[in-house]
Backbone bond lengths (Angstrom), bond angles and torsions (degrees), N, CA, C in turn:
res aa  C-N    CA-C-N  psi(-1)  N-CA   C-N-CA  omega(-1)  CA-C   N-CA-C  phi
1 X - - - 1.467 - - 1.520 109.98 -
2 X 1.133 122.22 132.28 1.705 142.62 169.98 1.557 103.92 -71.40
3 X 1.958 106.40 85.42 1.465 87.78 -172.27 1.752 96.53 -88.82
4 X 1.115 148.02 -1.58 1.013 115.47 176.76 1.549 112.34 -78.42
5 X 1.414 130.95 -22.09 1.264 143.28 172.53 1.479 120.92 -56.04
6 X 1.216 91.40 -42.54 1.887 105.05 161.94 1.212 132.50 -64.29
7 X 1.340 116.78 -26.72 1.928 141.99 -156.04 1.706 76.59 -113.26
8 X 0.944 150.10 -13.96 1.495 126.89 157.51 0.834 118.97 -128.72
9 X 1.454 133.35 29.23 1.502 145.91 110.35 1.843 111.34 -35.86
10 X 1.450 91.98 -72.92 1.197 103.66 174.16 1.934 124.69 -40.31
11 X 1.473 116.35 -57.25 0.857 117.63 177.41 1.981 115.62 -70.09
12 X 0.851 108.49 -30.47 1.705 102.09 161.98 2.033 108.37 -56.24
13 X 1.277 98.36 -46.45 1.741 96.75 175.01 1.286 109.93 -63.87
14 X 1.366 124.01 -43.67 1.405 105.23 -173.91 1.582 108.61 -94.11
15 X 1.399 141.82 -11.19 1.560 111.77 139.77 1.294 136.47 -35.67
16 X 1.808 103.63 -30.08 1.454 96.34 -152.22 1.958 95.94 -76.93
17 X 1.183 109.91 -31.65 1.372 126.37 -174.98 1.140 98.98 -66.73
18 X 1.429 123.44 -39.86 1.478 108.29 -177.13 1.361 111.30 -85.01
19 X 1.489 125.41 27.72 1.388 116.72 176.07 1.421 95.35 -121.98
20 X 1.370 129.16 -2.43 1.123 138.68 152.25 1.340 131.88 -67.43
21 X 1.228 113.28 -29.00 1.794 131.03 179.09 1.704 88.53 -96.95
22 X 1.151 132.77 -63.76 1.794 116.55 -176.82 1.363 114.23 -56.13
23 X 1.041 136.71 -27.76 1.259 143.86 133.56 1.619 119.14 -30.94
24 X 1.051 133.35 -82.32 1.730 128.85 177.77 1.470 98.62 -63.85
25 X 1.419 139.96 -27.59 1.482 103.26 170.59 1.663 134.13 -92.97
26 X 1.476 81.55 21.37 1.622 83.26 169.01 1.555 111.07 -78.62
27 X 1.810 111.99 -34.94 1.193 124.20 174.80 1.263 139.44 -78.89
28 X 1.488 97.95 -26.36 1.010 124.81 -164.64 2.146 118.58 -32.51
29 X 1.257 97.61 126.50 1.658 106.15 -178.77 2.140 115.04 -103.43
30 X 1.078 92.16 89.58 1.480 101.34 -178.32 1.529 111.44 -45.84
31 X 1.211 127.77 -21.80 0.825 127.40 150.05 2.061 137.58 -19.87
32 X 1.368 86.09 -56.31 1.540 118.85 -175.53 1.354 118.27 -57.07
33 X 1.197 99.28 -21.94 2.013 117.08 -165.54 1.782 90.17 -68.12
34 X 1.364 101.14 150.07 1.378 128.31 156.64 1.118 119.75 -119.85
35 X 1.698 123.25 176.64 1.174 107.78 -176.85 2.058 111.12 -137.96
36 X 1.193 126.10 122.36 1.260 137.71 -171.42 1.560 119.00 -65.51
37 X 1.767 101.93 -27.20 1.139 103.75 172.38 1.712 105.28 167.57
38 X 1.001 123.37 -164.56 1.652 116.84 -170.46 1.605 101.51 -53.73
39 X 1.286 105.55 130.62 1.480 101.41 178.04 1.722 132.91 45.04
40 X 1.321 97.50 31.77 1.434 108.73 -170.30 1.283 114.12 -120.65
41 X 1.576 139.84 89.85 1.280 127.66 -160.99 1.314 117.83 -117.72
42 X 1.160 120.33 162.99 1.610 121.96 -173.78 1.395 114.38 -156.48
43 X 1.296 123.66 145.84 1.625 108.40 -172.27 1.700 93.02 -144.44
44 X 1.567 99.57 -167.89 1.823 99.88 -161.99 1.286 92.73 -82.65
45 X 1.290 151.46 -3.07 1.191 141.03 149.35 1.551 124.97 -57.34
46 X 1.037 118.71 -37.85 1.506 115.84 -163.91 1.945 83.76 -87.48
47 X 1.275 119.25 -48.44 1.692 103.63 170.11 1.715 140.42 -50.26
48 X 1.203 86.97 -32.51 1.442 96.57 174.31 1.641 111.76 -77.28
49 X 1.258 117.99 -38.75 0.963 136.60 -156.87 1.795 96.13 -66.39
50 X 1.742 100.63 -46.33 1.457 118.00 175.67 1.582 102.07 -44.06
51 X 1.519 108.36 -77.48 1.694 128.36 165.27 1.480 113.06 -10.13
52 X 1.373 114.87 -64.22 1.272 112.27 -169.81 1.883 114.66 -75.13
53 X 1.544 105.79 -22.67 1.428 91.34 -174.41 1.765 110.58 -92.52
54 X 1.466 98.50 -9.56 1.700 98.59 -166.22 1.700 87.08 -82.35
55 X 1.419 135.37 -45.09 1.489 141.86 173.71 1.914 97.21 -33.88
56 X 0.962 76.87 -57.29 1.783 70.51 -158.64 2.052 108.23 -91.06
57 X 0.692 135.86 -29.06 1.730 142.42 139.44 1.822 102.95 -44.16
58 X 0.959 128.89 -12.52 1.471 96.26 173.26 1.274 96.61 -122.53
59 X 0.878 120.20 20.93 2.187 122.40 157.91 1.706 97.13 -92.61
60 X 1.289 130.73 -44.60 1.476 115.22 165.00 1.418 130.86 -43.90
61 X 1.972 101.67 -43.58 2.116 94.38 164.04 1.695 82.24 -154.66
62 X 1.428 77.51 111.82 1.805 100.01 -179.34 1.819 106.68 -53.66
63 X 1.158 99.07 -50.95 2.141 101.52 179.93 1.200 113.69 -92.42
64 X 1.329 125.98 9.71 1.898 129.98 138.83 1.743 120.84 -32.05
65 X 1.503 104.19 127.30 1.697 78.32 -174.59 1.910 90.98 -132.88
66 X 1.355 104.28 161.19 1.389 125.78 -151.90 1.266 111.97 -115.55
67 X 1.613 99.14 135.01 1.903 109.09 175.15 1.754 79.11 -117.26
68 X 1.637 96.80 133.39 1.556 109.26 169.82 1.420 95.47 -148.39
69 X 1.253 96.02 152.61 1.751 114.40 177.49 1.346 119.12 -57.52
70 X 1.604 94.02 -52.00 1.740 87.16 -169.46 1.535 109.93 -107.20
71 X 1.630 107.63 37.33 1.547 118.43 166.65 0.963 124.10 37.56
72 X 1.504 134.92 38.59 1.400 159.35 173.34 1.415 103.46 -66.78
73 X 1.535 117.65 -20.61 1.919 105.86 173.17 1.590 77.11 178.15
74 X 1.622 85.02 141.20 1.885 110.79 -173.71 1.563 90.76 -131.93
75 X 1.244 100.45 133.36 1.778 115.73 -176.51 1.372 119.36 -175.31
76 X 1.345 125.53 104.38 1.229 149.46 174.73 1.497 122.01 -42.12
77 X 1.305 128.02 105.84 1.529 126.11 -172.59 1.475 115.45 -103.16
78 X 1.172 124.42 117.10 1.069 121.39 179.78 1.803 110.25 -45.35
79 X 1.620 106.64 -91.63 1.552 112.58 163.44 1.555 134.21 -55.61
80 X 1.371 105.88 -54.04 1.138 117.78 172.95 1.447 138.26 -129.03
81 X 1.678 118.17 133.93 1.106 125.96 -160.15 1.562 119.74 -132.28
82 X 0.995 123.50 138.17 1.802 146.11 -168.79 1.448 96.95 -90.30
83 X 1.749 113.36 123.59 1.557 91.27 166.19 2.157 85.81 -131.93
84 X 1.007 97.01 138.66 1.420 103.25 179.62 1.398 119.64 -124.82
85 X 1.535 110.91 164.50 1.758 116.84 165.58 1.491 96.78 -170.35
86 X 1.482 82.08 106.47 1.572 124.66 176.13 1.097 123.96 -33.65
87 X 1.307 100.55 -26.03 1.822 103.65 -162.28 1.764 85.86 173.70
88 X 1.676 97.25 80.94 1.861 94.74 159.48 1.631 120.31 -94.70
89 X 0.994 116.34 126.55 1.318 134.73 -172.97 1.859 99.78 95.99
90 X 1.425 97.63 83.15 1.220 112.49 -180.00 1.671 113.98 -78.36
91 X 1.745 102.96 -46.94 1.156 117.14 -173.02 1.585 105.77 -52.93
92 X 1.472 119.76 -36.59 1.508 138.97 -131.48 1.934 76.38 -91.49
93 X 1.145 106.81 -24.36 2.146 119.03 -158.96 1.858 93.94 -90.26
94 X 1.462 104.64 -45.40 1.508 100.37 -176.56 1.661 117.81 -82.96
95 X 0.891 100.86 -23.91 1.942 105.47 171.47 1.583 121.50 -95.75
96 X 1.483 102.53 5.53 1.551 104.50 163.67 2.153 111.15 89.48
97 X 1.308 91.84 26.23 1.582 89.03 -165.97 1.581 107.41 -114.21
98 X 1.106 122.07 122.18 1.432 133.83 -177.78 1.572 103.69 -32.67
99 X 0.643 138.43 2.88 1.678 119.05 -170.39 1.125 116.55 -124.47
100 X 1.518 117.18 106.07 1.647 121.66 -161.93 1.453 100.64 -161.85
101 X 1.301 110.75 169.00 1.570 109.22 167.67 1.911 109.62 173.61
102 X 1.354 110.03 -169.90 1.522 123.96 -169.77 1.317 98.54 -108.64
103 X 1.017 133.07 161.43 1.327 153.38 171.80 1.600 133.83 -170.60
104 X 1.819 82.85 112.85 2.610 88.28 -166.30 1.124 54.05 -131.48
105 X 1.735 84.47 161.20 1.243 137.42 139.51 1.522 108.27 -150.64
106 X 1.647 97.31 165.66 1.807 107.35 -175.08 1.457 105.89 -127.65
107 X 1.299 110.53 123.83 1.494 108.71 177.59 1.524 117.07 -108.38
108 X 1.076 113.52 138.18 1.461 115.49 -168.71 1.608 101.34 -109.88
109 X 1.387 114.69 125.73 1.416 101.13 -169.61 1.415 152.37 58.69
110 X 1.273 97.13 1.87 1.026 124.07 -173.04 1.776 123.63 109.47
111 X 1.061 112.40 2.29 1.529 126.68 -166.77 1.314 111.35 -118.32
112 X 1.213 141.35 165.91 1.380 145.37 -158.13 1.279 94.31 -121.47
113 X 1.309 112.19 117.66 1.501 121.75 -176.50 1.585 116.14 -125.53
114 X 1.458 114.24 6.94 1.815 140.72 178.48 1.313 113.11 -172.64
115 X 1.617 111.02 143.61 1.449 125.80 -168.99 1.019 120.76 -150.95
116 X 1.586 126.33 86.44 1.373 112.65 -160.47 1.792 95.51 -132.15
117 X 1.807 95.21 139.33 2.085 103.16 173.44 1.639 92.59 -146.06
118 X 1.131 81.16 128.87 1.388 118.73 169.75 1.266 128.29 -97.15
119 X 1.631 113.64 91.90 1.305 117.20 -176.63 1.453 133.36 -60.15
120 X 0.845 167.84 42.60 1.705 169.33 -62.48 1.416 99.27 -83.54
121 X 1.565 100.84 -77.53 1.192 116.79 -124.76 1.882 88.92 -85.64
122 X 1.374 113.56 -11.99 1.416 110.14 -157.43 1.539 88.07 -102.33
123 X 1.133 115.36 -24.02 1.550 132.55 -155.85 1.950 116.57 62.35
124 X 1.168 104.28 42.89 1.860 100.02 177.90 1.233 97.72 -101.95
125 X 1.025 113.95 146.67 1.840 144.16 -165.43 1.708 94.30 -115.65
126 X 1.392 116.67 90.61 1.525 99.20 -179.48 1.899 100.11 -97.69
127 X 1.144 127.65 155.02 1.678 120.41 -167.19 1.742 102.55 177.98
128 X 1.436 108.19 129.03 1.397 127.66 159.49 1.447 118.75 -117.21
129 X 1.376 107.08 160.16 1.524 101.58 170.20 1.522 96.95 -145.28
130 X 1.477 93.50 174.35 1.516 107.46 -174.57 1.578 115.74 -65.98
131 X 1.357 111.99 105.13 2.034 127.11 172.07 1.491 97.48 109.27
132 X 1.478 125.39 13.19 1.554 119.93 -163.88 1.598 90.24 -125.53
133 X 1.411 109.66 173.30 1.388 132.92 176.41 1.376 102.20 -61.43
134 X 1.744 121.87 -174.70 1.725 123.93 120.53 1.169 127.67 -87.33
135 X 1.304 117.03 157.58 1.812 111.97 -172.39 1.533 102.17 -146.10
136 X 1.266 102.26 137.65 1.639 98.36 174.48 2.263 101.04 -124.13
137 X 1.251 96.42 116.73 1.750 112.32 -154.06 1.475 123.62 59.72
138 X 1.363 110.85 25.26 1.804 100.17 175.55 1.632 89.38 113.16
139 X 1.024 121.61 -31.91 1.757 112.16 -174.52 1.249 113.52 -102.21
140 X 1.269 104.18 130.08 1.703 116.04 -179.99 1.316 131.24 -59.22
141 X 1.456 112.35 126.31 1.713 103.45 -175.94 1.422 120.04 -123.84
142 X 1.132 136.10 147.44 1.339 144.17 176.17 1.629 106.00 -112.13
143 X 1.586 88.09 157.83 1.593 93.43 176.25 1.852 105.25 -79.45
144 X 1.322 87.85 173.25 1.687 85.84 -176.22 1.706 122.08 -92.71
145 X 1.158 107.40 156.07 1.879 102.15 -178.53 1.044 104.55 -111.31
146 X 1.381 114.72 74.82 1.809 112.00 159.96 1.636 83.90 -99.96
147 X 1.591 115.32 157.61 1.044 122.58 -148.14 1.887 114.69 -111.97
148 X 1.660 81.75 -13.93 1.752 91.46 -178.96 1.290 116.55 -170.11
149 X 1.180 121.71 163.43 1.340 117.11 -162.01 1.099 111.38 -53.56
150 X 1.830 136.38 -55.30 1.842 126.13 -148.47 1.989 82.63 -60.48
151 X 1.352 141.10 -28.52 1.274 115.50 -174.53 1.536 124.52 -92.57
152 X 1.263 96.70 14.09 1.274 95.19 -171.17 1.861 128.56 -117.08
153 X 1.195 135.67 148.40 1.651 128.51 158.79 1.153 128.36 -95.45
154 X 1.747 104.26 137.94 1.625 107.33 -172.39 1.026 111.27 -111.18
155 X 1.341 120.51 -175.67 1.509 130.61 -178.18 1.598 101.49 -150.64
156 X 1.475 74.71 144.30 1.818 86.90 175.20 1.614 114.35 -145.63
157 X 1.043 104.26 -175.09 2.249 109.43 161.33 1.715 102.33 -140.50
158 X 1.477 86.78 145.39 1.339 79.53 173.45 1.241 108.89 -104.88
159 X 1.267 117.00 -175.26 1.959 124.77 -174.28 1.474 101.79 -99.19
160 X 1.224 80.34 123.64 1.759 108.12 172.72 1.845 113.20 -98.33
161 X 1.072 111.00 20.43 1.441 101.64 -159.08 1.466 96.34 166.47
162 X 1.329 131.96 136.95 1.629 154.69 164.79 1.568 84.16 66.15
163 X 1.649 123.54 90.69 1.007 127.70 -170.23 1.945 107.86 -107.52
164 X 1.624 96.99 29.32 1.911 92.47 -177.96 1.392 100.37 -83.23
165 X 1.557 135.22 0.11 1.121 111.31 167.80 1.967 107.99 -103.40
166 X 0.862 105.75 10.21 1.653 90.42 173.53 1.348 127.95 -66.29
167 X 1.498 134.29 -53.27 1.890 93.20 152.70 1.132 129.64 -50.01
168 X 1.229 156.93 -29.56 1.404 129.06 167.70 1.488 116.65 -58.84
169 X 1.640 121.74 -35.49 1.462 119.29 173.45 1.203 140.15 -66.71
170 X 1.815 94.77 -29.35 1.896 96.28 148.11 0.748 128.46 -86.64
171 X 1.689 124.32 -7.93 2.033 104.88 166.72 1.704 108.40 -66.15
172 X 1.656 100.76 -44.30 1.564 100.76 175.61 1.508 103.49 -46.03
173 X 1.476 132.79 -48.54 1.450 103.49 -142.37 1.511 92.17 -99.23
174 X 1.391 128.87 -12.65 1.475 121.92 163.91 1.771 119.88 -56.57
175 X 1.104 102.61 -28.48 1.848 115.08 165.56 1.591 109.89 -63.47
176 X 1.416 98.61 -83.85 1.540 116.03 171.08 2.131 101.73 -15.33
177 X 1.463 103.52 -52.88 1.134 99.87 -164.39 1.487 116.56 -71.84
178 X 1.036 101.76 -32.74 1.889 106.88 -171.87 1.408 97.11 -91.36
179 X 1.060 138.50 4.29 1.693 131.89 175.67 1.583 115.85 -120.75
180 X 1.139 91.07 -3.64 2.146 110.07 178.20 1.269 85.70 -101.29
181 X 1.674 90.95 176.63 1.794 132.22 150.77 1.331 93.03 -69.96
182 X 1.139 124.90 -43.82 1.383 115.83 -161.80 1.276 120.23 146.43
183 X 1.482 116.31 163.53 1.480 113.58 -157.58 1.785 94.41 -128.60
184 X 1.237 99.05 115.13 2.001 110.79 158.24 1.141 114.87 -112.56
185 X 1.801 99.45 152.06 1.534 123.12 -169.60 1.083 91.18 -121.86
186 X 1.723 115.70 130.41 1.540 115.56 165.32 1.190 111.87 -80.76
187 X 1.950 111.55 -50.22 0.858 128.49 -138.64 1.299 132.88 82.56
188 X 1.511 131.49 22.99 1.581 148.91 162.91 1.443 108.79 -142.69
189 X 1.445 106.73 112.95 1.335 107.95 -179.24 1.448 117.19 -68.59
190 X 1.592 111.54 -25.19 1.694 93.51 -175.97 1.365 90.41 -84.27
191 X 1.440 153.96 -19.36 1.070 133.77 -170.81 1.459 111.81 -60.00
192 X 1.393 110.34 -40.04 1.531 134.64 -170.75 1.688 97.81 -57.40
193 X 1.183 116.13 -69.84 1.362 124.14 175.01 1.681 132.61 -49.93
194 X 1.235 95.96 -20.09 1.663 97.69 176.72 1.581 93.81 -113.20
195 X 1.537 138.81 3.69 1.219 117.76 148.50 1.440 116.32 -88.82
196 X 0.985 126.77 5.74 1.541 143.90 164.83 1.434 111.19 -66.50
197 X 1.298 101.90 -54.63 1.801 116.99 -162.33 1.710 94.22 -79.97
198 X 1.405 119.76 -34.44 1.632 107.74 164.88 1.232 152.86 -97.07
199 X 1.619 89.76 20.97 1.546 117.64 179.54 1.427 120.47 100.64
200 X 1.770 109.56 -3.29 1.754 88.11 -156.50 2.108 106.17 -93.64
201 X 1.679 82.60 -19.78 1.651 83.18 155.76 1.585 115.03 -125.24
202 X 1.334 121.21 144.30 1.334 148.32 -157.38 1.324 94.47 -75.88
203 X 1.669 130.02 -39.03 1.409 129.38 -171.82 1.639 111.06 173.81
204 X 1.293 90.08 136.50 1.719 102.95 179.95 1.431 124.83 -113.31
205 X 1.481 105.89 145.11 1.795 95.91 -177.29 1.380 97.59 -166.39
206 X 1.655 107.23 135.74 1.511 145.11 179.01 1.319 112.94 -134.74
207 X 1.355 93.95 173.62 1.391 112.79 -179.17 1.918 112.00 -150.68
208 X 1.521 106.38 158.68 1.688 86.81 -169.90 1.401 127.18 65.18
209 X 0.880 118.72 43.99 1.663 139.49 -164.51 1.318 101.39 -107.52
210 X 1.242 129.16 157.54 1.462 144.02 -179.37 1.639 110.10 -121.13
211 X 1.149 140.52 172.03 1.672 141.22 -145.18 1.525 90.74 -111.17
212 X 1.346 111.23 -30.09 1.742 112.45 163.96 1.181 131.42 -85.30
213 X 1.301 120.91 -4.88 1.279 140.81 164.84 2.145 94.68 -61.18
214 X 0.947 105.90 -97.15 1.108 142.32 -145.82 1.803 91.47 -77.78
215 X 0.894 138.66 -97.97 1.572 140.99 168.31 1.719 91.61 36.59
216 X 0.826 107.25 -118.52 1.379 128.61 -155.98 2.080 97.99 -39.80
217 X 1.211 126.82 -47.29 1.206 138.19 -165.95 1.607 95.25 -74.12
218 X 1.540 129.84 -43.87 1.257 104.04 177.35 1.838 131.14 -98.79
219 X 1.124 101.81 36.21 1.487 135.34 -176.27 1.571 86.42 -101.45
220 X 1.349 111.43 -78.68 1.571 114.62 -167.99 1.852 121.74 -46.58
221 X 1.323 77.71 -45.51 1.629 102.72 179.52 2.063 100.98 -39.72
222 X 1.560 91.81 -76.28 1.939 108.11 168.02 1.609 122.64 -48.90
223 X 1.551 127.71 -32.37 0.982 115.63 176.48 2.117 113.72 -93.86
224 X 1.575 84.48 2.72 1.336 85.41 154.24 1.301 154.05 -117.20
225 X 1.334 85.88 42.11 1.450 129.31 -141.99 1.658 148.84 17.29
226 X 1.510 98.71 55.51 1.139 127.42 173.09 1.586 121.92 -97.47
227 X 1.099 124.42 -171.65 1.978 124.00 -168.52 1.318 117.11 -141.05
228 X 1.049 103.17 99.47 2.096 115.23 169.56 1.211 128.51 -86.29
229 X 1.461 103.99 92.24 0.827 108.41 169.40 2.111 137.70 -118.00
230 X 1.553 124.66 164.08 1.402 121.32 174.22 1.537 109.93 -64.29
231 X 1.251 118.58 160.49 2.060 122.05 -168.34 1.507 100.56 -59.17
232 X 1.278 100.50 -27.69 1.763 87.18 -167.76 1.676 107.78 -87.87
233 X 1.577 108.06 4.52 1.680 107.90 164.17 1.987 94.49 83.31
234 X 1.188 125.65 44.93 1.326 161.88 150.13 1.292 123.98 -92.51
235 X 1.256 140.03 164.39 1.406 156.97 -170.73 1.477 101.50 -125.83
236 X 0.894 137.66 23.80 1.816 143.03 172.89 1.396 120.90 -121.46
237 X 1.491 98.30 42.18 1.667 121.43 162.50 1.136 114.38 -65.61
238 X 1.246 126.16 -47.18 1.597 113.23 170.62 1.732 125.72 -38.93
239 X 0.995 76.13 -56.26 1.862 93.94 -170.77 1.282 110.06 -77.41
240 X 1.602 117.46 -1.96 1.683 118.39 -157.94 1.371 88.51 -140.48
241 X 1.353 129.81 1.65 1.494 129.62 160.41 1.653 108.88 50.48
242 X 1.245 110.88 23.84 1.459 104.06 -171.65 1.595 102.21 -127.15
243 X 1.465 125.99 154.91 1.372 100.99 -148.88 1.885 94.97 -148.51
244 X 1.296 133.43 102.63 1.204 134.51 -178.40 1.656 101.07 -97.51
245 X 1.162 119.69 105.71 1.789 103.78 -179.49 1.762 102.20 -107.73
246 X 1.119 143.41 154.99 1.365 122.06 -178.03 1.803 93.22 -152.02
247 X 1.599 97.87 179.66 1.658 96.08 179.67 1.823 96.98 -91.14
248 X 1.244 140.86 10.03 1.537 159.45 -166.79 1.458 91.14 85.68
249 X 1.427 127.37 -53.04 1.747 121.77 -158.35 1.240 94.92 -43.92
250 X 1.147 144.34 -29.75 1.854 122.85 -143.53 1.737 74.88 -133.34
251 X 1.127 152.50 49.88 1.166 136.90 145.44 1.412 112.73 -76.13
252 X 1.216 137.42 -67.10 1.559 141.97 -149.15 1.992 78.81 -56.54
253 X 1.064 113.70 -67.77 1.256 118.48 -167.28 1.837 128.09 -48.18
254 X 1.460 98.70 -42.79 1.566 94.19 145.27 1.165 133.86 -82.75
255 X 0.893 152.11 3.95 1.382 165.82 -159.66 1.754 92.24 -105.66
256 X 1.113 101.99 -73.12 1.663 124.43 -175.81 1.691 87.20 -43.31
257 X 0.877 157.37 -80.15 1.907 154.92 137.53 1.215 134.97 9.11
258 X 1.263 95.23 -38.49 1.881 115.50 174.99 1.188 115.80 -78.05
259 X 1.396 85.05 -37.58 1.943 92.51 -179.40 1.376 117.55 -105.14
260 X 1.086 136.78 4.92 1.587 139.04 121.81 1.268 120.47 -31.85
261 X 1.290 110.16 -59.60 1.585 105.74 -172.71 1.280 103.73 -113.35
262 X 1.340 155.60 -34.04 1.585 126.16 160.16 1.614 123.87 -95.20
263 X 1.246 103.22 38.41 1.799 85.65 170.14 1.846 100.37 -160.73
């Protein structure tokens, strides 16, 4: 397979969707939102949005089968699989706040073999593919080498929902804070992650994460040569929904943090 040929396949599909979402939030009626569960919202934008990319992504590999957020079509792939979120940082889309975006990736076998987020509001296209760089619009990016935390900025999310780990996440992020520049919340995890992979944050970390959250953002993160890893400094983030991404310099040192306060 021609993955770079595919990864801009892909990215023509997810403009086109994203000219569909800048489009409804000019109009957009807050009204419309529903809700999935405590603090969990979704509206006919973030569905359609699903609609339009799974329509046109499964003419690229017709027996590809798909993990999507807002479960618009469930289908089992033998080799290869689509995991998407239509519109991450939904909340950030219904209260009028710049920070939103797309997020596929395709895993082949189990492995991430394309990674593409689409920032909206800024318009950056961040995307890797399998044997290629990361690039955010055609230009290549690396993570950044500041070397340790007092020089560096983090990013995080906080928990909106299954809140038994929140003391341990504010002792972490009361640390994080006095030993950083400082710690920002967008509120979109792939956004968080592909500003990681281009230097503008030093390292990111959540917890309670979803496979569409994160998919596509920690692909980019690694092929830009940075390290994703679970709190306990493991590779079983998927399954452990918990998400340490770093530029490698400040790993031993977050890690050494993570596991203070959750393990």
């Amino acid at each position: 397979m021609n993955y770079e040929l595919l990864c801009n396949k892909v990215i023509s599909i997810v403009k086109l969707t994203g000219n569909f979402i800048r489009k409804e939030a000019m109009q957009f009626d807050a009204n419309k939102i529903e809700y999935k569960g405590l603090n969990d919202m979704v509206s006919y934008v973030d569905k359609t949005a699903e609609q339009k990319l799974v329509q046109n992504l499964e003419k690229l590999i017709p027996d590809a089968g798909f993990i999507t957020e807002e479960k618009t079509i469930s289908r089992e792939g033998k080799i290869y699989k689509w995991i998407i979120d239509p519109l991450d940082g939904t909340t950030n889309f219904i209260h009028g706040i710049p920070a939103y975006g797309i997020s596929v990736a395709l895993y082949e076998d189990g492995l991430a073999v394309i990674g593409v987020v689409y920032e909206l509001n800024r318009g950056e296209m961040f995307y890797s593919f399998k044997g290629g760089s990361a690039f955010m619009n055609k230009k290549e990016i690396q993570v950044s080498v500041n070397p340790d935390l007092k020089s560096s900025l983090l990013a995080t999310g906080f928990p909106y929902y299954q809140f038994d780990k929140q003391p341990q996440y504010l002792k972490l992020l009361e640390e994080m804070m006095q030993k950083s520049h400082g710690v920002r919340r967008i509120g979109a995890a792939a956004i968080d992650l592909v500003y990681t992979a281009c230097g503008r944050f030093d390292a990111f970390f959540e917890y309670n994460l979803q496979q569409w959250d994160f998919a596509a953002g920690c692909f980019i993160v690694q092929q830009a040569g940075g390290e994703v890893f679970d709190f306990s400094g493991g590779c079983d983030f998927f399954n452990k929904r918990e998400i340490l991404a770093t530029n490698g310099k400040l790993t031993e040192e977050m890690l050494e943090a993570m596991k203070r306060h959750f393990n």
